[in-house]
RODO-2510 file (C-alpha; in nm, 4 decimals, decimal comma):
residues 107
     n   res          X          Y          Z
     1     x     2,3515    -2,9284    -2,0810
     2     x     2,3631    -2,6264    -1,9057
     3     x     2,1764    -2,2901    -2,0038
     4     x     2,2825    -1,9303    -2,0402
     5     x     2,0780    -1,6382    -1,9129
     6     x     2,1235    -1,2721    -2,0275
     7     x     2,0484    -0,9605    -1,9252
     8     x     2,1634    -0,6056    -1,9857
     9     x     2,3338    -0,4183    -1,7458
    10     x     2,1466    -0,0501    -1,8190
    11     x     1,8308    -0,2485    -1,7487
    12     x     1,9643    -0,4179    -1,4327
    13     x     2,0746    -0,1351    -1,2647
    14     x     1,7586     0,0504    -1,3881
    15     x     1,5144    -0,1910    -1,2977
    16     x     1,6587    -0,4528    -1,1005
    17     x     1,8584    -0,8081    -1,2126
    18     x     1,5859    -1,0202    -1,2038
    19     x     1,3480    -0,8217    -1,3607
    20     x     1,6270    -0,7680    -1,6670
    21     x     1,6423    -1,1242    -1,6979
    22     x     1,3090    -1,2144    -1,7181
    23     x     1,2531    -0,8811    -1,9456
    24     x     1,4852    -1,0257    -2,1738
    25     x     1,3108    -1,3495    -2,2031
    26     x     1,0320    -1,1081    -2,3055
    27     x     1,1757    -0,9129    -2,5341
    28     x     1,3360    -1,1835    -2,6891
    29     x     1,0020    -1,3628    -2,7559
    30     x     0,8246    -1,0532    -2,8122
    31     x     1,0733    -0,9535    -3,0837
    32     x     1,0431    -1,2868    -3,2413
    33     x     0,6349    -1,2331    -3,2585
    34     x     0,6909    -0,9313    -3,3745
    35     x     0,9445    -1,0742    -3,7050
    36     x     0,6681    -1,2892    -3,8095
    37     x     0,3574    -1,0882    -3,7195
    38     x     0,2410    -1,3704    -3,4580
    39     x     0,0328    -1,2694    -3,1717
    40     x    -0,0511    -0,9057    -3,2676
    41     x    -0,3517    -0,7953    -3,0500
    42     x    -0,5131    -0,4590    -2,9554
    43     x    -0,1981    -0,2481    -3,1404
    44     x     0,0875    -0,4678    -2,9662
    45     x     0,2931    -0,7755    -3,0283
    46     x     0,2195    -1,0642    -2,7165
    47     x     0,3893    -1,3666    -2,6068
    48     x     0,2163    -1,5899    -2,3556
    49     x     0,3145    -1,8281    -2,0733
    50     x     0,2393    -1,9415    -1,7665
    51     x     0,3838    -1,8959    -1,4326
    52     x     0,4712    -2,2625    -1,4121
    53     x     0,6712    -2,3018    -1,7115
    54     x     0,8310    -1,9561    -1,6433
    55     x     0,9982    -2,1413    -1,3677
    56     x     1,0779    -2,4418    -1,5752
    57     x     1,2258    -2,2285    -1,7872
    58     x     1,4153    -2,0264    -1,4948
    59     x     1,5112    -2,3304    -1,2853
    60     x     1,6658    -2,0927    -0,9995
    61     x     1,3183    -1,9322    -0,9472
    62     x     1,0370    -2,0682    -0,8033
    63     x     0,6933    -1,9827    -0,8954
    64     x     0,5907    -1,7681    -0,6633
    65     x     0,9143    -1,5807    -0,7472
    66     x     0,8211    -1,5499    -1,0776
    67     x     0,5146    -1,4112    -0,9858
    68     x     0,6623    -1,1426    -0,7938
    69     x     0,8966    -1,0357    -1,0868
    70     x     0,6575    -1,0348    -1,3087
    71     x     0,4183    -0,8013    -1,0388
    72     x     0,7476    -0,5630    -1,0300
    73     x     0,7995    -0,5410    -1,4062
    74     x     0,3912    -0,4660    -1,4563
    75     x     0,4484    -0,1986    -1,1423
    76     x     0,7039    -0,0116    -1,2821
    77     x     0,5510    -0,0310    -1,5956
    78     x     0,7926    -0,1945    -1,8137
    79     x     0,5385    -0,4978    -1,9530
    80     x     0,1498    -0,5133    -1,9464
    81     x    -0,0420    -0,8454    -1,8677
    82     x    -0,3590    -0,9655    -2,0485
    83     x    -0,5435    -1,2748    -2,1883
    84     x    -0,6649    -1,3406    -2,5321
    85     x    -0,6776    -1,7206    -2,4809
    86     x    -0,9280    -1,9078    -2,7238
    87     x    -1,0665    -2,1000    -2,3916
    88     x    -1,2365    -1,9429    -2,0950
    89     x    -1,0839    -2,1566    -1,8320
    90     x    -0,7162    -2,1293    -1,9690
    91     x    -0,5535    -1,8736    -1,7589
    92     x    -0,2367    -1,8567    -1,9219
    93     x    -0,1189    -1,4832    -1,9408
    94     x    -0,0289    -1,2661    -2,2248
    95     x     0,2811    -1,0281    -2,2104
    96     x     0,3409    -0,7202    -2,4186
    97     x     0,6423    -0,4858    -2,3728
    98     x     0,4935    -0,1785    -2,2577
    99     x     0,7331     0,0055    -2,4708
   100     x     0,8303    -0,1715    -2,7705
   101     x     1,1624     0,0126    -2,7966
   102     x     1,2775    -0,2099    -2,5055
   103     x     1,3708    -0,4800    -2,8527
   104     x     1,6445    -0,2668    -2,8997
   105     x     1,8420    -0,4538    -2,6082
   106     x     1,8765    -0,7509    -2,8162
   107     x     2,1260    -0,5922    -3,0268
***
């Protein structure tokens, strides 16, 4: 079975495509945190995944693409990057929408 992406066009054109897709993933998951009060740290809502299973997830990325997406949304300041893992050694990272207005493009 086949998967569907989404992304909005403002965002796209503001931002770049792949960064709106991937931002939507984001938002999406953020927004869904959010709705239940799950991962609410330091005055923002988180969701948390690795670069690996960000391009499971994205089968037409590879990692390292995924990494630099992710390095273009932080730069232009559209999603901030942390870790508030329970275990030193997992490096999974933590993503917060920089803005949380952004959750309006799931409407």
């Amino acid at each position: 079975m086949s998967k569907s992406f989404y992304f909005k066009e403002e965002l796209a054109k503001k931002h770049g495509v792949h960064e709106a897709i991937l931002l939507h993933n984001f938002i999406f998951w953020i927004g869904k945190n959010r709705d239940t009060h799950h991962n609410y740290r330091d005055g923002r809502t988180w969701t948390y995944q690795s670069y690996d299973k960000l391009a499971e997830r994205f089968p037409f990325w590879t990692k390292r693409q995924v990494e630099r997406i992710v390095a273009s949304c932080v730069k232009q300041g559209l999603i901030l990057k942390d870790n508030y893992n329970k275990i030193a050694y997992d490096k999974t990272t933590w993503y917060a929408l920089k803005d949380e207005s952004l959750i309006r493009y799931l409407l």
